[in-house]
N, C-alpha and C positions, 0 to 999 in steps of 0.2 A: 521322171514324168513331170511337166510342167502343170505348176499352178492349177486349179480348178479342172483337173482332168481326174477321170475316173475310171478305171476296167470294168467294164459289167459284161454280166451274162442274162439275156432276156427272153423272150418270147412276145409275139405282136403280130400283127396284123399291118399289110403293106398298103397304106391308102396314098392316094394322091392326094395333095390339098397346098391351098394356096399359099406362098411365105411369103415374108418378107416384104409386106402391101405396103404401096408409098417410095418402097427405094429403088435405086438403080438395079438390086439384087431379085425383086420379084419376080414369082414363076411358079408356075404348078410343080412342084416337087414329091418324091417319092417321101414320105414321111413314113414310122412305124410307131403304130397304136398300142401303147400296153397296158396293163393295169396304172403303173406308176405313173405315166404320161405317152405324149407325144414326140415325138424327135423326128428333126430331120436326117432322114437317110443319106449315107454316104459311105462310099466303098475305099478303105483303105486304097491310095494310089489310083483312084480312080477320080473324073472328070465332076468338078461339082455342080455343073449346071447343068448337064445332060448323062447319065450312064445308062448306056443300055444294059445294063446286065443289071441294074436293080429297076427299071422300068419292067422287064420280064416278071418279075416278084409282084407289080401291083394287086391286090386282090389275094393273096397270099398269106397265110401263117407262117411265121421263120422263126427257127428258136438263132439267134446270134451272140456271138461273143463281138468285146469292141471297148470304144472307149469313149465315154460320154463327156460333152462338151457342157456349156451353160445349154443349149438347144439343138446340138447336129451330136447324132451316134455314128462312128463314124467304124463301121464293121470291119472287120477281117479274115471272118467267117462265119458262114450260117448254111441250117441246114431246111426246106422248106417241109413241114411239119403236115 
């Protein structure tokens, strides 16, 4: 596993909220809320600017497994809580 990467197992809250203000990367983003932090949502193999299958989850408790970035969790399964 490369450098600064981590396996977690969480639970959170699926909010929308803005990223990445000022760059070419900005966008309201699916983000998951937990005790420990914030992170930007992302689905294993899946599209980073738009997925509809984690846009479905907004508003949502998900306990997930994944692997954490400096700021993007990047799931491979979760189950909506």
């Amino acid at each position: 596993m490369p450098v600064g990467y981590k396996p977690i197992e969480t639970t959170g809250q699926v909010i929308k909220q803005q990223t990445a203000k000022g760059s070419k990367s900005e966008r309201r983003a699916p983000m998951l809320a937990t005790k420990e932090g914030t992170y930007i949502l992302r689905r294993r193999g899946g599209n980073p600017f738009f997925d509809p299958e984690l846009e479905k989850l907004v508003g949502q408790t998900i306990h997930c497994k994944g692997i954490l970035t400096e700021h993007t969790l990047i799931i491979s399964s979760w189950d909506v809580q």
